[in-house]
ChimeraX commands (.cxc) that place a marker at each C-alpha (Angstrom):
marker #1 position 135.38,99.11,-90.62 radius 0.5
marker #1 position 135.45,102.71,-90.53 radius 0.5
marker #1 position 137.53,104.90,-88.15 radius 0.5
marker #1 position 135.81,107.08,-86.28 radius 0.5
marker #1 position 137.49,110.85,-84.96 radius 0.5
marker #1 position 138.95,109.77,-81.49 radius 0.5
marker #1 position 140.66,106.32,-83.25 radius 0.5
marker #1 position 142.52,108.88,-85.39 radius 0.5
marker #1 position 143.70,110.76,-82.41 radius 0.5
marker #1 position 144.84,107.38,-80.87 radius 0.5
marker #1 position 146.47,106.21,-84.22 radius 0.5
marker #1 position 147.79,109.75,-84.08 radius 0.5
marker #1 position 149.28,109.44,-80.58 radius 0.5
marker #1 position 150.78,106.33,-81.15 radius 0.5
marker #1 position 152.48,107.42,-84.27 radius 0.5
marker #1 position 153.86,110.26,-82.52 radius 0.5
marker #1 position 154.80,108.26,-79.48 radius 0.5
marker #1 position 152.28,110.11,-76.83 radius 0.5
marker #1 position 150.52,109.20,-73.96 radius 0.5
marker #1 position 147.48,110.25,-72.51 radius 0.5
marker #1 position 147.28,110.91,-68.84 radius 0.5
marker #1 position 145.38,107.75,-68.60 radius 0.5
marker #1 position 147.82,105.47,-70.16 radius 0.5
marker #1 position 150.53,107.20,-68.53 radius 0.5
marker #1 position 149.24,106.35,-65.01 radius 0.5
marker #1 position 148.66,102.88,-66.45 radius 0.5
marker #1 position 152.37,102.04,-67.63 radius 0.5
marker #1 position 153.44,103.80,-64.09 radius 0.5
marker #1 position 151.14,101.55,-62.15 radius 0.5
marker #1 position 149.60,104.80,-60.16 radius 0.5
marker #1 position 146.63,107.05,-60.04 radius 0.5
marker #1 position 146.12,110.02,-62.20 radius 0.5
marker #1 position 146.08,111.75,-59.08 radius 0.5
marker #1 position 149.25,110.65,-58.48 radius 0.5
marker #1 position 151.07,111.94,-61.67 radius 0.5
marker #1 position 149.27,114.94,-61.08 radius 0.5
marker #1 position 151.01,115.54,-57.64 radius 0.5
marker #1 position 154.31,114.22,-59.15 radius 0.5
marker #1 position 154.06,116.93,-61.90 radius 0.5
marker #1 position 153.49,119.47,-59.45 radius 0.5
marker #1 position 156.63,118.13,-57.38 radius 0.5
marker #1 position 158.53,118.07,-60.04 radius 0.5
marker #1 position 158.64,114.54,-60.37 radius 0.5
marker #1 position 157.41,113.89,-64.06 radius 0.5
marker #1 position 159.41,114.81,-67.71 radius 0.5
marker #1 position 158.49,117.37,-69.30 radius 0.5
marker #1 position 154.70,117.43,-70.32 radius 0.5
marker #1 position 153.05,118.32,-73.76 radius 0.5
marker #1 position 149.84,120.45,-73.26 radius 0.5
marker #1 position 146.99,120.78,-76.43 radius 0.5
marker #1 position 145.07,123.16,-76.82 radius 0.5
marker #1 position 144.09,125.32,-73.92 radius 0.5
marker #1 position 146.10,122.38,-71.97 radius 0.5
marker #1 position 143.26,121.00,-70.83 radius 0.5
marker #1 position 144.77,117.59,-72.42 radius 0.5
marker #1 position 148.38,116.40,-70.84 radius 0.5
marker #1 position 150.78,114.05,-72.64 radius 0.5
marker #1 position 153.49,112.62,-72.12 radius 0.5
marker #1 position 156.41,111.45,-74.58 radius 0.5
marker #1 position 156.24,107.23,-74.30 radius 0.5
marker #1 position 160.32,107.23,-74.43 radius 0.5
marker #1 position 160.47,109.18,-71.23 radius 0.5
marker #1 position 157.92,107.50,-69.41 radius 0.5
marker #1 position 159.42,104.17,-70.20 radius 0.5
marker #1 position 163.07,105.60,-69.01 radius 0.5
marker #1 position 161.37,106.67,-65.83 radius 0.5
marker #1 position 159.79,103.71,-64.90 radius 0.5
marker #1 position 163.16,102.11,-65.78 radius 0.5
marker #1 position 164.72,104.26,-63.18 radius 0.5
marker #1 position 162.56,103.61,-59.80 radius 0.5
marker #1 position 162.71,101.21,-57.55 radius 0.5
marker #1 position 158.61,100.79,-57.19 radius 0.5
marker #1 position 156.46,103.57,-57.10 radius 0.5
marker #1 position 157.60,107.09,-56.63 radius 0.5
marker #1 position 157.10,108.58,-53.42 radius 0.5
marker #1 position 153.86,110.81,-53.14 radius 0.5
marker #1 position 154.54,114.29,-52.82 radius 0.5
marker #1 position 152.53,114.63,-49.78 radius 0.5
marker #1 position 154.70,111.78,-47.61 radius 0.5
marker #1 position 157.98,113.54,-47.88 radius 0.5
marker link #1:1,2 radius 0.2
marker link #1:2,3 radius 0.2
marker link #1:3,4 radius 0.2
marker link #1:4,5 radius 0.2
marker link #1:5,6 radius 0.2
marker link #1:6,7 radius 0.2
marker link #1:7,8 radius 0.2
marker link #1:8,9 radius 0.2
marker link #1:9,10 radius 0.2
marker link #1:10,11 radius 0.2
marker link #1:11,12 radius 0.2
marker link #1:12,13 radius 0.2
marker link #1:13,14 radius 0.2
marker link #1:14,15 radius 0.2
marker link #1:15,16 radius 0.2
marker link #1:16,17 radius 0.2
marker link #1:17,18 radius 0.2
marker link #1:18,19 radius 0.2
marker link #1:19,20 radius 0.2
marker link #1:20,21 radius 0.2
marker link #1:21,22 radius 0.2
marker link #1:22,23 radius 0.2
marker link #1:23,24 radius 0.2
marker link #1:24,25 radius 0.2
marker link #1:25,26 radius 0.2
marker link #1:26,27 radius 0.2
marker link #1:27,28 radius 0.2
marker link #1:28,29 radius 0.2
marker link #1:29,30 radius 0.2
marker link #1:30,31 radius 0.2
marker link #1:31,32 radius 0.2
marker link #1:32,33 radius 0.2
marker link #1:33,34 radius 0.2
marker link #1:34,35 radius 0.2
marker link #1:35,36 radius 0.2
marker link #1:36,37 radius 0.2
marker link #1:37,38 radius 0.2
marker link #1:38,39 radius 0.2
marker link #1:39,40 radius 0.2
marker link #1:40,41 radius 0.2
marker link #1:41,42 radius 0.2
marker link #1:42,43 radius 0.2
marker link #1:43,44 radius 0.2
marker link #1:44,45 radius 0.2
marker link #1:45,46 radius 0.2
marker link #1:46,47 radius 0.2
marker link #1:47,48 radius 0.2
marker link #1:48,49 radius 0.2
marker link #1:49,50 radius 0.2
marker link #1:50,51 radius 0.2
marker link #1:51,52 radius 0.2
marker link #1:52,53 radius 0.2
marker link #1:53,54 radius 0.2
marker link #1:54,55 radius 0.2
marker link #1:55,56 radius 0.2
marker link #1:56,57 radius 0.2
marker link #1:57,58 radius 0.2
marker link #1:58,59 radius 0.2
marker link #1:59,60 radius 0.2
marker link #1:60,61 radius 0.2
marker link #1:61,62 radius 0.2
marker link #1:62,63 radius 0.2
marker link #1:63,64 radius 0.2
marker link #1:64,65 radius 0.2
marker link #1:65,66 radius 0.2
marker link #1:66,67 radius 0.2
marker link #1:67,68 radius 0.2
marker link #1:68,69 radius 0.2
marker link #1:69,70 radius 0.2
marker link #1:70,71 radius 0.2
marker link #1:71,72 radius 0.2
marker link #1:72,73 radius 0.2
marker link #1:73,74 radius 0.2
marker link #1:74,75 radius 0.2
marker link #1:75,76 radius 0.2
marker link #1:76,77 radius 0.2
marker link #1:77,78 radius 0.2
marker link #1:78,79 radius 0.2
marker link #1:79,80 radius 0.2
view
């Protein structure tokens, strides 16, 4: 079976330990609107931008020590 473009990216991101906003929202058990108010707050680690940063990662170790770290979901920026 060959591998097209975007399963090397994946492969890629796995390798490197990256997540896509997508996953990221996934492993946090919230909305990518959500993380997207959280990074604005303050909230998230430190983000990894490509290109134009148009495309937001996140490192998998910090996620993981985040989620480690709450007791349920963050609180939305908006209800503080």
């Amino acid at each position: 079976m060959k591998m097209t473009k975007k399963d090397h990216q994946v492969a890629f991101r796995r390798v490197m330990g990256l997540l896509c906003i997508y996953e990221t929202a996934e492993v946090l058990g919230v909305s990518r609107q959500t993380l997207y108010r959280w990074q604005d707050a303050g909230k998230m680690p430190e983000r990894i931008t490509k290109g134009s940063g148009t495309r937001t990662y996140y490192r998998l170790a910090d996620i993981l020590a985040l989620a480690a770290t709450r007791n349920g979901p963050l609180q939305d920026a908006g209800s503080e």
